[in-house]
Steps between C-alpha positions, in 0.01 A plus 500: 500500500246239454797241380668592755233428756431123310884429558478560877135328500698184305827472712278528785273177417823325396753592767454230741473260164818609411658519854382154543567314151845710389649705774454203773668172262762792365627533898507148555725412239693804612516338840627148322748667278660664851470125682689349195780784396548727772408350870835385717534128569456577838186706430307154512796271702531338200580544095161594279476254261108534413236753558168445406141544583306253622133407677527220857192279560344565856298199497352576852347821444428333118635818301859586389765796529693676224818548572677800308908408540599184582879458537689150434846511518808312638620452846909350501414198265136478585297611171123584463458626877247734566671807613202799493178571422331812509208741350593791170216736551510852336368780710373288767669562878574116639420447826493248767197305327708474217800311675209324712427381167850426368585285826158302481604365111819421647337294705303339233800412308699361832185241510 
């Protein structure tokens, strides 16, 4: 029993570790693997060409935001267009703050 009690005492000083550091970068690249093989062109108005990740200056508030997909892609015979981006977080319910959030580094990259 007392093993047993050490393994429940470990995973539970190490869960949010390994939420954070293996679960967390495992969905993400789940999330770009489904952008590039499996989303409809007109999932995005526009052919994938590119997912990545990605961080945008915000000069003004003198800090930056990671960006977790970032779609590039092709509209007709324009190449490189931005056509999404968007947050890959497991076990977290999005909200309004996040697409607050979203439209604000949208705005950063207009400028």
């Amino acid at each position: 029993m007392a093993g047993r009690r050490n393994l429940k005492a470990t995973w539970s000083l190490s869960r949010d570790t390994f939420l954070s550091k293996v679960v967390g970068p495992h969905f993400e690249q789940l999330c770009h693997e489904w952008v590039a093989w499996h989303a409809e062109p007109d999932t995005f108005d526009g052919l994938p060409i590119e997912v990545a990740s990605g961080t945008v200056p915000d000069p003004t508030a003198r800090t930056s935001h990671e960006v977790n997909v970032v779609v590039r892609g092709a509209v007709g015979q324009d190449h490189g267009i931005l056509l999404s981006i968007g947050e890959a977080k497991w076990n977290k319910v999005m909200n309004v703050s996040h697409l607050e959030r979203l439209r604000h580094i949208l705005g950063l990259l207009a400028t």
